[in-house]
N, C-alpha and C positions, 0 to 999 in steps of 0.2 A: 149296782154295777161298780167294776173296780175302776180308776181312772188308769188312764195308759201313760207307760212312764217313757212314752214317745212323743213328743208336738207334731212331729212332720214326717212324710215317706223319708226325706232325705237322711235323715238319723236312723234307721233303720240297718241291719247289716244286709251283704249282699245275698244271704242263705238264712231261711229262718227255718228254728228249733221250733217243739211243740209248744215248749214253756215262755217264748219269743211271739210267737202269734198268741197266746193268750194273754200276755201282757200287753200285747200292742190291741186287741179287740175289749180287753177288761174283762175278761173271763175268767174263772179258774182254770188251770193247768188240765184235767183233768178232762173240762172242756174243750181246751186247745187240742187234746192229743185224738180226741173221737172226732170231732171237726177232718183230721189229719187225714179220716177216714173215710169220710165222704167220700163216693164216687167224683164229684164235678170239682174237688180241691186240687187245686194243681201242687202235685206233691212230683218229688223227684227222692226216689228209691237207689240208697245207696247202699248195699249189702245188707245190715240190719235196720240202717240209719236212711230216717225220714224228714226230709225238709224240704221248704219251701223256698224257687226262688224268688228273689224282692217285686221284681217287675211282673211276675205271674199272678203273685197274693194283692199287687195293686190293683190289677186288672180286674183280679175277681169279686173284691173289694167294690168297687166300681160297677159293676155288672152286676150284684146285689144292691145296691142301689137305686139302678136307674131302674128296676121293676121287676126284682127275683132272678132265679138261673134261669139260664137257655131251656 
């Protein structure tokens, strides 16, 4: 696994990139972008463009954790 070139949520920007959450998870890019596509990822669709915002990807972050999705 790749380490993340984040320490903390608060480093994080306030919209994340595909290439953004798999940095920040330690994934490849590639993984980041089919993640993006999960039904339960909270993506916000902007014309072509998919990102995530910060406070959403913690949340879900967090919610995977404490014992899988809803």
């Amino acid at each position: 696994m790749k380490e993340s070139a984040y320490k903390n949520y608060d480093e994080l920007p306030l919209f994340l990139n595909a290439a953004t959450v798999a940095k920040v998870l330690g994934i490849s890019p590639s993984s980041g972008y089919e993640l993006m596509h999960e039904s339960d990822f909270p993506v916000l669709k902007i014309g072509n463009r998919m990102v995530v915002p910060k406070e959403k990807f913690v949340e879900w972050v967090l919610r995977h954790i404490q014992g899988g999705a809803d």
